[in-house]
C-alpha positions as CSV (number, residue, x, y, z in Angstrom):
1,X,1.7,-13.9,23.8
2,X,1.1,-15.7,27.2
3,X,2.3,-19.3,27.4
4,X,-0.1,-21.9,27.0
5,X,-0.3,-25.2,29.5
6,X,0.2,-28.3,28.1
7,X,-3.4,-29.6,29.1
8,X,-5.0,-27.1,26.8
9,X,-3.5,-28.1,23.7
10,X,-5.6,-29.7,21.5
11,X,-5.9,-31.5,18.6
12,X,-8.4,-30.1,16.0
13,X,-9.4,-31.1,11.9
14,X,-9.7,-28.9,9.4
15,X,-13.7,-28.2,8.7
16,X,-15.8,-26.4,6.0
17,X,-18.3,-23.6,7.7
18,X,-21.2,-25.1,5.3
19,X,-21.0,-28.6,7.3
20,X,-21.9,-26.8,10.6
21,X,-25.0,-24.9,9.4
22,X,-23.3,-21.5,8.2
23,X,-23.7,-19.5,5.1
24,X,-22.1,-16.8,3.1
25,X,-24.0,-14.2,4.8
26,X,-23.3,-16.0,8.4
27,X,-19.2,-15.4,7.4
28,X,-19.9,-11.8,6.1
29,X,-21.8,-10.7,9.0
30,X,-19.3,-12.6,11.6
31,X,-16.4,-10.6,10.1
32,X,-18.1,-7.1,9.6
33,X,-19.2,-8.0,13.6
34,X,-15.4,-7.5,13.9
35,X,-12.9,-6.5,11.2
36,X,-9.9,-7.5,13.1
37,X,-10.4,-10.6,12.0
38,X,-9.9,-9.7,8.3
39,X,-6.3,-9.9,10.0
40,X,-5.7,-6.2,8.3
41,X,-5.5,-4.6,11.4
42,X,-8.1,-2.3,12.6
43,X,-10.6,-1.4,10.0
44,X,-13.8,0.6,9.7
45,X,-17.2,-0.1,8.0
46,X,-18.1,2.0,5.7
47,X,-20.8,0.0,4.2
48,X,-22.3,-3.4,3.9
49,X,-24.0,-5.1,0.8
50,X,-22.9,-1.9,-1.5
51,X,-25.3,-1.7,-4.1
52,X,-23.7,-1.4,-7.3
53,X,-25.4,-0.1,-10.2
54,X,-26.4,-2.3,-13.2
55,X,-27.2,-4.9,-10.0
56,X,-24.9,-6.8,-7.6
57,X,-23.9,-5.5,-4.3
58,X,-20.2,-5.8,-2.4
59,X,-20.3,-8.0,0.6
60,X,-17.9,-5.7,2.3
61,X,-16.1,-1.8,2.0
62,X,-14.0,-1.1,4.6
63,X,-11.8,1.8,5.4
64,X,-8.1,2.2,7.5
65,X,-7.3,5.9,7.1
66,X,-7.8,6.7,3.4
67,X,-7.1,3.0,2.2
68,X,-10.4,1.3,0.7
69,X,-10.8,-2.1,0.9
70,X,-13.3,-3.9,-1.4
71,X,-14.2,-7.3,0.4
72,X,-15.6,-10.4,-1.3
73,X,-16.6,-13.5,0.7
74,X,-17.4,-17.0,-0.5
75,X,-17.5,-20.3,1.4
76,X,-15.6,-23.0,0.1
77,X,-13.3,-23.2,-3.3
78,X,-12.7,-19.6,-5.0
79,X,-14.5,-19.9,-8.4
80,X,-14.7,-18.0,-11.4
81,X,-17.7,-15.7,-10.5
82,X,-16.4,-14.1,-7.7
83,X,-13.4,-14.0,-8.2
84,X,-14.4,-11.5,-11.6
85,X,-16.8,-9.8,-9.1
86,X,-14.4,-8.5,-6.8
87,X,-12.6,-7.0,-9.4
88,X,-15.8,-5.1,-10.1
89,X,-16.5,-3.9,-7.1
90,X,-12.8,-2.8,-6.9
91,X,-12.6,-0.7,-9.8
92,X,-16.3,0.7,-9.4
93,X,-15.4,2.1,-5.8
94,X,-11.9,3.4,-7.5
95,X,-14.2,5.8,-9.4
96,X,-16.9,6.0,-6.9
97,X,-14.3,6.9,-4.2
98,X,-11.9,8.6,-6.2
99,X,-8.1,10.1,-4.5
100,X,-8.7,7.1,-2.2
101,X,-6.2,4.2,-2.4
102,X,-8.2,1.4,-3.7
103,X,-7.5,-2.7,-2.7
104,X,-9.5,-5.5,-3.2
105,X,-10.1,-8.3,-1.6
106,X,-10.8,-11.9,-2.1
107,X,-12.0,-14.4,1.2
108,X,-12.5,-17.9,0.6
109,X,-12.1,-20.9,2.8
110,X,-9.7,-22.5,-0.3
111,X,-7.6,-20.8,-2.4
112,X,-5.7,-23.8,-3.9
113,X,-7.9,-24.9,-6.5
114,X,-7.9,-23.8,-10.5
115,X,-8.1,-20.3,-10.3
116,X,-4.7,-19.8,-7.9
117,X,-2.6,-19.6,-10.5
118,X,-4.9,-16.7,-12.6
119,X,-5.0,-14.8,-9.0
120,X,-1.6,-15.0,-8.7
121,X,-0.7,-13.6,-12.2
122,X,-3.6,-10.8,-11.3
123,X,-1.3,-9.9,-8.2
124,X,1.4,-8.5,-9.9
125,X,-0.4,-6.1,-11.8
126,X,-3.6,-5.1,-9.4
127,X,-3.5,-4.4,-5.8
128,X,-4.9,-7.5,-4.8
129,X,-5.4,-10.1,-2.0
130,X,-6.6,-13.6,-1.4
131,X,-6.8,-14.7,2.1
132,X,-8.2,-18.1,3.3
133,X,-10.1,-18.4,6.6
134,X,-9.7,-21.8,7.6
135,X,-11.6,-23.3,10.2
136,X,-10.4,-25.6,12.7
137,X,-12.7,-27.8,14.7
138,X,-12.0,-28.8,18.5
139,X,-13.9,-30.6,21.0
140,X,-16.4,-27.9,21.7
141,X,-15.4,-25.0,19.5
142,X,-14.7,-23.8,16.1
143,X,-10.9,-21.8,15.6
144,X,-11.2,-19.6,12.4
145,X,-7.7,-18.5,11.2
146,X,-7.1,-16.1,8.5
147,X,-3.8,-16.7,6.7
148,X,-2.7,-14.6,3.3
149,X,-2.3,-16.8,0.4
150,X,-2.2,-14.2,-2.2
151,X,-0.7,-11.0,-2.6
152,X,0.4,-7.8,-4.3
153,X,3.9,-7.5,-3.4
154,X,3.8,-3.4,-3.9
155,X,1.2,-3.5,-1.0
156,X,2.4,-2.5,2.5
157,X,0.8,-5.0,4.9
158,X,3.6,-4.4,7.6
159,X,2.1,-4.3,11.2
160,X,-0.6,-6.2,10.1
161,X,-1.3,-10.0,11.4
162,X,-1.9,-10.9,7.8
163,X,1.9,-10.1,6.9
164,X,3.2,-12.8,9.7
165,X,0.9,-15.3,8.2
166,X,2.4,-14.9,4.6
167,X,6.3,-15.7,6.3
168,X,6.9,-11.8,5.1
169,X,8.5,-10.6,8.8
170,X,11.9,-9.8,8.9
171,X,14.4,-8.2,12.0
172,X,16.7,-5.5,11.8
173,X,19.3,-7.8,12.3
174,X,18.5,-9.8,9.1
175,X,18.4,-6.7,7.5
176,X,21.8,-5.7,8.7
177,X,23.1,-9.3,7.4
178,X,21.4,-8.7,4.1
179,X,22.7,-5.1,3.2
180,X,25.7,-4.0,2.1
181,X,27.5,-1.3,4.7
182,X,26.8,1.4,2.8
183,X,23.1,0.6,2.5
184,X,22.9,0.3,6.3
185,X,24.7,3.7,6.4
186,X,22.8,5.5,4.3
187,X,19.4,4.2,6.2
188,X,20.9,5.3,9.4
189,X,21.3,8.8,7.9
190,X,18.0,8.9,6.4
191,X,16.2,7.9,9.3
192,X,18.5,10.5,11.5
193,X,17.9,13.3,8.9
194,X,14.0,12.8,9.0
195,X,13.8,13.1,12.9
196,X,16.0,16.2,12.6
197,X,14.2,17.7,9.9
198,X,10.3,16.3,9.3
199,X,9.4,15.0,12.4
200,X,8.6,11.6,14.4
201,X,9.1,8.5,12.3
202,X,9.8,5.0,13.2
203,X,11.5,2.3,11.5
204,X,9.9,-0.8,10.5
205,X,12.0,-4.2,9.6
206,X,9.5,-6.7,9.2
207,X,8.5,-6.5,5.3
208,X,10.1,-8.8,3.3
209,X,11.8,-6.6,0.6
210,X,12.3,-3.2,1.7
211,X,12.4,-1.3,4.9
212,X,9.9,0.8,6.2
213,X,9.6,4.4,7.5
214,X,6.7,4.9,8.7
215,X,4.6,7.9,10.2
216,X,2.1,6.4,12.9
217,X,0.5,3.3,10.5
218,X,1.7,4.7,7.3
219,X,4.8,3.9,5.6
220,X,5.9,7.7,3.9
221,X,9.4,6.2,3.1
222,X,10.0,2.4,1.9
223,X,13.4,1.9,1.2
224,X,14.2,-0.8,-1.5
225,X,17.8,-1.4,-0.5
226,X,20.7,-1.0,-3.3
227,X,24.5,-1.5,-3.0
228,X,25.8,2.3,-2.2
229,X,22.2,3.4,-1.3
230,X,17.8,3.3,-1.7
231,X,15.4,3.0,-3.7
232,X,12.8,5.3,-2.2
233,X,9.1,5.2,-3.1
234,X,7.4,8.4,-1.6
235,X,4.0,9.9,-1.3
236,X,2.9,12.6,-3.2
237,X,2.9,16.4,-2.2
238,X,-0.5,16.9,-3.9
239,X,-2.4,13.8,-2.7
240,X,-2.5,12.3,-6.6
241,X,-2.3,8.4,-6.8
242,X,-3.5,8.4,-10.7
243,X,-2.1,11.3,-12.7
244,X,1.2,13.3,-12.4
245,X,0.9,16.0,-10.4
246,X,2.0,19.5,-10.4
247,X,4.0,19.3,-7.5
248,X,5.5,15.9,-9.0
249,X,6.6,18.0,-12.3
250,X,7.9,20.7,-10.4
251,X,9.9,18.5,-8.4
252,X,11.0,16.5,-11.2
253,X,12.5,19.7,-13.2
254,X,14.3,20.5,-9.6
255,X,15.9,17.4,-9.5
256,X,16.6,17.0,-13.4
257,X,19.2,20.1,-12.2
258,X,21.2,17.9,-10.3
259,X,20.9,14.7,-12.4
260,X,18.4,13.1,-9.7
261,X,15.5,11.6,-11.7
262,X,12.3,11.5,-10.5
263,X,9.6,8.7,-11.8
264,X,6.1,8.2,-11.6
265,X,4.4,4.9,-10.4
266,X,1.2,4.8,-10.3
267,X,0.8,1.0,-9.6
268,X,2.9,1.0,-6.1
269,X,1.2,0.9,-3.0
270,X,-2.4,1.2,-5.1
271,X,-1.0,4.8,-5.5
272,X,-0.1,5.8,-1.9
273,X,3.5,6.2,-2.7
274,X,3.7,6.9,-7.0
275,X,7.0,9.0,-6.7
276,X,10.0,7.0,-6.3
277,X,13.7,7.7,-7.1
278,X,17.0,6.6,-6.7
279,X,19.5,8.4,-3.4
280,X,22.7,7.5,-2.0
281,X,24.2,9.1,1.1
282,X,25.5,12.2,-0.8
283,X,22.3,12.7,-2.1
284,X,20.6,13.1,1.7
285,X,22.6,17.1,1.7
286,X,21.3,17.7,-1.4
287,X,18.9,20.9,-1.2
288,X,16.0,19.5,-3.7
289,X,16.0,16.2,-2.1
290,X,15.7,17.9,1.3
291,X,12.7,19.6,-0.1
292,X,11.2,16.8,-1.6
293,X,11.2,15.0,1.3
294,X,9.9,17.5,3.6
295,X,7.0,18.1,1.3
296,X,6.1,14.4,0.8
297,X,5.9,14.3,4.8
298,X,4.0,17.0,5.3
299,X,1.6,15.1,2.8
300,X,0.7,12.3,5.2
301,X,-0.5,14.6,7.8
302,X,-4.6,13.9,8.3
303,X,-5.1,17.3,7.5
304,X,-2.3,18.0,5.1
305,X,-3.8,20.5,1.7
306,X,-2.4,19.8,-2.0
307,X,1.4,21.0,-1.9
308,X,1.0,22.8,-5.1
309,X,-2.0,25.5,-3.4
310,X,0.1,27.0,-1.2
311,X,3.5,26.4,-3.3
312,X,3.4,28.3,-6.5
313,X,5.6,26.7,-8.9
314,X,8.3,28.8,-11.0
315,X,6.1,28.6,-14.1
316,X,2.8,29.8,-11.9
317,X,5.3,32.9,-10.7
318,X,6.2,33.7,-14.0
319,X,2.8,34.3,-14.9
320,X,1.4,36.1,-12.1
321,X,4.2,38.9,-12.5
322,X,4.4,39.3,-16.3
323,X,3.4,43.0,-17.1
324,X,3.7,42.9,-20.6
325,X,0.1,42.5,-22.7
326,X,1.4,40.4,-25.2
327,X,2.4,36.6,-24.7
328,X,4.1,34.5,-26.8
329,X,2.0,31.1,-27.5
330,X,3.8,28.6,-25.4
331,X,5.5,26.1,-26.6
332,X,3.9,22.5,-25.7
333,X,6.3,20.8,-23.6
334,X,8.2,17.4,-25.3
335,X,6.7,14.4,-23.9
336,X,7.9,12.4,-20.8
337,X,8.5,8.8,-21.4
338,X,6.7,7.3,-18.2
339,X,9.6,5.0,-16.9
340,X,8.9,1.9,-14.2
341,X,11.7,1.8,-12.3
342,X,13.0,-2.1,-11.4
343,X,13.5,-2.4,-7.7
344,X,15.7,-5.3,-8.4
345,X,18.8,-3.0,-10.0
């Protein structure tokens, strides 16, 4: 940012966008005129006033890449009725929209009232956002300054202005302070092992509790840092954010050989990166990780297919060349406790 001269600073008082004239539909048409100022980076309209059925309509869905953002507006206080509406919209444009990774929402110019303390509880179960737009009055102008107030920690809002506003930017050298010398090895080697082996990534140290490798805006590889190694949350090979897939099964039998568990979390990232497991340096010249992490790159191309269509599992094999005219009924398999891993171990 350019320096600014001392004779144009100014002070300014905190206003309210009802006590100059504007409206609810003024705000929503100010930001869809420009979605920057969402402060989510650069977004894409893909519709205003949604209709929903049953009645109601979404103020604002907007698209980066294949993340959905459902956008509520409302001057003034949050209050109880949109803040139950946005979660509407959200999870009717999860099934209207669905294989997309699903957000929503919440705009207000006060987030500090009676329901902060509900929408913060929310946040750590939905992927959810509150951001205040506060306006700021000058002599002859009106500043509006978005600022996140709210927010699902799983999200990755790296890049993004909103993530400087919510104090979440970090450096790689408070990183390096903050991990333990193995940890910084072993993201050294992961990060020198994807250039040698995927393709182009880049490292990103801002976020707040992990770091992130990232292929053009996405993040394919945040690394939760432990004491001897990761905890890696990863994309998955056949596009699933919901239900485990096949590749995720067939990768999770591969692993299970080498005592390398794989889990399933649906809830990170609003499903953009569900596969997560545990790797230390050794684990980097492992053949199944390699694989894994090849195939979960490949995923993030734009024009990447379902891993599991052109990768016929062992099982799929086994089918294809039995000659025999008699099968055995199968057997079903046991079932999988679903386990959440915590990134705090």
């Amino acid at each position: 940012m350019h320096p600014v001269d001392d004779a144009r600073i100014h002070s300014g008082q905190l206003t309210y966008l009802n006590s100059l004239g504007r409206n609810e539909h003024w705000l929503q048409d100010w930001l869809a005129e420009d979605l920057t100022r969402l402060g989510l980076g650069n977004l894409t309209t893909v519709e205003q006033e949604q209709t929903q059925a049953g009645g109601g309509s979404l103020d604002l869905l907007a698209a980066s890449e294949d993340t959905y953002y459902s956008v509520e507006v409302q001057l003034g206080e949050v209050d109880a009725n949109h803040g139950f509406r946005v979660f509407d919209y959200w999870a009717r444009n999860r099934r209207r929209y669905s294989g997309k990774k699903h957000v929503a929402v919440l705009v207000a110019e006060s987030a500090s009232g009676r329901y902060r303390t509900a929408l913060e509880e929310l946040a750590e179960f939905v992927p959810l956002l509150v951001v205040e737009l506060r306006s700021w009055r000058g002599g002859n102008e009106v500043i509006i300054v978005s600022e996140l107030v709210v927010q699902n920690r799983n999200l990755d809002l790296s890049g993004t202005p909103l993530a400087a506003t919510a104090g979440s930017t970090r450096t790689e050298e408070d990183w390096q302070e903050s991990m333990t010398q193995e940890a910084w090895e072993f993201k050294n080697q992961f990060v020198s092992w994807a250039h040698q082996n995927t393709g182009k990534v880049f490292v990103d140290y801002s976020p707040k509790s992990y770091v992130g490798v990232r292929v053009g805006r996405r993040v394919w590889a945040p690394l939760w840092p432990r004491r001897d190694g990761a905890y890696v949350y990863l994309p998955d090979p056949d596009h699933s954010k919901e239900e485990e897939s096949p590749a995720f099964n067939y990768f999770r039998d591969l692993l299970e050989e080498s005592s390398i568990s794989l889990a399933w979390n649906p809830s990170y990232n609003a499903g953009a990166n569900p596969i997560s497991l545990r790797l230390r340096k050794e684990d980097l010249h492992n053949d199944s990780v390699q694989k894994l992490l090849i195939a979960t790159y490949e995923a993030v191309a734009s024009d990447a297919v379902p891993w599991s269509t052109t990768n016929p599992t062992p099982a799929n094999s086994e089918i294809s060349n039995e000659v025999t005219t008699i099968r055995p009924t199968p057997t079903p398999p046991a079932a999988q406790e679903s386990i959440s891993p915590d990134p705090s171990i």
